[in-house]
N, C-alpha and C positions, 0 to 999 in steps of 0.2 A: 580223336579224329586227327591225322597228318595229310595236308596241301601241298603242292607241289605246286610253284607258279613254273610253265609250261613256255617256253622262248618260241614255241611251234605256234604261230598264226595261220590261221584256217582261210584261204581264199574261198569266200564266197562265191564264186564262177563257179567251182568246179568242187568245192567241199574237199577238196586235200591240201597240202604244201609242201614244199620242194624237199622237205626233211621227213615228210613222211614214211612209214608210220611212229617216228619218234615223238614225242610229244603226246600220244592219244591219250585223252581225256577217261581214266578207267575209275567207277566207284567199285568198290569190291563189300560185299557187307558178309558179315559171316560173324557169329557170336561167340565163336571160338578163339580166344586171345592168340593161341601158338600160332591157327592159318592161317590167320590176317595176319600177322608181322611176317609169317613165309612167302604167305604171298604178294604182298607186297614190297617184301625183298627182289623176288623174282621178277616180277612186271617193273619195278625200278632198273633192273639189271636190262631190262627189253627196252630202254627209256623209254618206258609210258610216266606220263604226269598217273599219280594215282592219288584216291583220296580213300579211307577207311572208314566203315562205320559199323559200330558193334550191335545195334540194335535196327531192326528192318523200318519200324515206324521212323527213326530218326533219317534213314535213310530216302524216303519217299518226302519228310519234308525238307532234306537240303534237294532232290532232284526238286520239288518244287519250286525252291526258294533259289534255282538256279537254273532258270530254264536256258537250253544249248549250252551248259555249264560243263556239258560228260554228251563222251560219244558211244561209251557200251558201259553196260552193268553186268558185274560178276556177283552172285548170290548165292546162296547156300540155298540147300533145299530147308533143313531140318531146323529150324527157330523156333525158341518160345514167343518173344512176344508176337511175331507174324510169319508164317512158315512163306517158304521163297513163293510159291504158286499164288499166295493172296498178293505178294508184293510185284510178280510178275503182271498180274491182270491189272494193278492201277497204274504200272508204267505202260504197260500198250493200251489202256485206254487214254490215258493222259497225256503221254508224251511220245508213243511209237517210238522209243530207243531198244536197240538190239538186246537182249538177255542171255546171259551163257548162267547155267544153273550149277549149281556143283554139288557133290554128295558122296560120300564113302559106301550109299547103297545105291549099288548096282545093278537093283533088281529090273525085271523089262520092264512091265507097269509101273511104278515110279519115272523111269527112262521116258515110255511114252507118255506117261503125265505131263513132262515137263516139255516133250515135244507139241501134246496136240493143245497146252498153252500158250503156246506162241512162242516158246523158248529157242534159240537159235540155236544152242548147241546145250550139251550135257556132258558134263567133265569128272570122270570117277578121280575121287581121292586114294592117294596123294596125289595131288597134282604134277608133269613134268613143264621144268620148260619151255620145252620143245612145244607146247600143246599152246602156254600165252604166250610165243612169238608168232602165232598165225591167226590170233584175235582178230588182225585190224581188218581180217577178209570179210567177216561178218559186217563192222562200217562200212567198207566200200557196197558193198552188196546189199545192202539197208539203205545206201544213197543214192542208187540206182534205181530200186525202188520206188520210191519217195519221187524222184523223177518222172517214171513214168506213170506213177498217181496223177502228181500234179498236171502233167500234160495231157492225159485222159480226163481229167477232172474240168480244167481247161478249157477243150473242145467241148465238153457237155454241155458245161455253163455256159458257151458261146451259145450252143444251136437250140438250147432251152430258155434263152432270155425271151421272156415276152416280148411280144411287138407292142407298142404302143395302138391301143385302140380307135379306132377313127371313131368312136363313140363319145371318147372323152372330148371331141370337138369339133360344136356341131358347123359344119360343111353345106348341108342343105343347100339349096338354092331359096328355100325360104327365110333362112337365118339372116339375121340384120348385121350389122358389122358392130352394135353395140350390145349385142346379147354374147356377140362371140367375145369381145374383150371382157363382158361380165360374169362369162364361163372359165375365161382363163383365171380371171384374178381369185374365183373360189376355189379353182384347183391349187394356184400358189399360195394363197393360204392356207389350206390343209395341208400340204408338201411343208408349210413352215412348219404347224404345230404338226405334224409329225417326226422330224427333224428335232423338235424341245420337248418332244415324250422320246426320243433315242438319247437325246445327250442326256438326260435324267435319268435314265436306267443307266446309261454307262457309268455314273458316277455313283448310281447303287454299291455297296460292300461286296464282294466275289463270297460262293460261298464255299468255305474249303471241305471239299466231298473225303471227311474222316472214313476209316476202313470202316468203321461200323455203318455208315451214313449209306456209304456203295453197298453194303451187303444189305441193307434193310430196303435200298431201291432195286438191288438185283432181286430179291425174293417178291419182291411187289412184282414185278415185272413178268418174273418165270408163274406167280400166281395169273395174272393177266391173260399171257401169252405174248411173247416178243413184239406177236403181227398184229394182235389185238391192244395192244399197251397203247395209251394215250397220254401226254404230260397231264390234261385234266384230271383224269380218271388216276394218276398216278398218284398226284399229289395229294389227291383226297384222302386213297388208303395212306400214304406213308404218313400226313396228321404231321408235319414237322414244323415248328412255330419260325417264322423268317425265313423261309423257302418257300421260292416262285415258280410260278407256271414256267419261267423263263429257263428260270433255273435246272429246272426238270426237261424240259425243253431240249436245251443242249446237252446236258448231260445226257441224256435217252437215246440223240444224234451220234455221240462219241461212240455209245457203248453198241449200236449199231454195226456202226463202221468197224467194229472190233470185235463181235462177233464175225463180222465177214471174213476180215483178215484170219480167224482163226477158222473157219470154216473150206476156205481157200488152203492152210496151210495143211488143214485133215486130208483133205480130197491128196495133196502131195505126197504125205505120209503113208496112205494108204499104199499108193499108187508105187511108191518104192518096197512097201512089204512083200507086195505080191509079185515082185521081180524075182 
């Protein structure tokens, strides 16, 4: 694996910098020795920072172990130890970074596989280029994105935050002025120890979701049915020893929200076929 430290600092405002697109943060994974040193010749030649990895599971655990470390991922379709499309769905469930897939087979099923995965583009071998000096349009366009998530998300969470209930204190004209101070102090007590059951779990182990781990929750899951799936009911069938309700939980959340995305990106796909 070769690093490249990157003199290109990312302004947080605005997710670019004044030397942009030099510096982009590229991992490139491919198990073929000759492509990866070509093409990482050629994405040096484009000054992108690049980083290589010959094995896909190694490659999921440095985006892991470097989260906002890489701003796009370039992957082979065709791997042994993990073919691109399994390593595709744990980066947009995990980390929503862009994917450009690559392949010497150009068939159209394959092509759309890697489309109606959530793949942002698909790059027949050999590669020119001319094709990775136009990468960084997929970043800007992933960050754009990502914006108007976040500001749609934003608004929702605004207009769906509960009101505070006039229940939780009582008002009456019957209530005494010491019943009400003995109502609040039970509610900031529970507010405490709820507060020392969150720092507790936060300081719980993370558990790291192996390829195997996701495929044996994905199959629980599509067994269920997505809209019938429950973390309860989830964790029961998966039987995993040190995996929580919680666990299951959010994980269940991600892999939601990444159905959608990829459900949103079908309906596009279509919708361009039939032009």
């Amino acid at each position: 694996m070769s690093t490249l430290t990157s003199s290109c600092s990312w302004k947080a405002r605005d997710g670019v910098s004044n030397q942009f697109p030099a510096g982009l943060r590229v991992l490139v994974v491919d198990d073929d020795p000759s492509c990866l040193r070509i093409l990482e010749k050629m994405l040096k030649t484009c000054q992108y920072q690049v980083t290589t990895c010959s094995r896909s599971d190694v490659a999921l655990s440095t985006l892991r172990d470097n989260k906002n470390g890489f701003d796009i991922v370039l992957s082979d379709v065709h791997m042994l130890d993990m073919d691109g499309f399994k390593l595709l769905e744990h980066i947009g469930l995990e980390m929503d970074l862009p994917v450009i897939m690559m392949s010497a087979d150009d068939g159209k099923q394959v092509v759309m596989k890697g489309e109606t995965h959530g793949a942002c583009d698909y790059l027949i071998k050999p590669i020119r280029i001319e094709a990775l000096k136009n990468i960084w349009q997929h970043v800007v366009r992933n960050r754009k994105n990502e914006w108007k998530e976040s500001e749609q998300c934003g608004s929702v969470e605004d207009g769906d935050r509960p009101q505070k209930h006039l229940e939780d204190v009582d008002y009456s004209s019957t209530a005494s002025e010491g019943s009400w101070k003995s109502g609040k102090k039970r509610k900031d007590e529970e507010d405490d120890a709820e507060e020392r059951d969150d720092s507790s779990t936060l300081k719980k182990p993370q558990v790291v979701w192996s390829v195997e781990l996701h495929q044996q929750f994905v199959s629980t899951v599509n067994h269920l049915g997505v809209d019938k799936a429950v973390p309860k009911k989830i964790l029961e069938l998966m039987n995993v020893p040190g995996l929580t309700r919680e666990n299951v939980a959010c994980h269940l959340q991600k892999y939601r929200l990444y159905l959608k995305r990829l459900c949103s990106l079908n309906q596009t796909v279509c919708s361009l076929s039939r032009l």
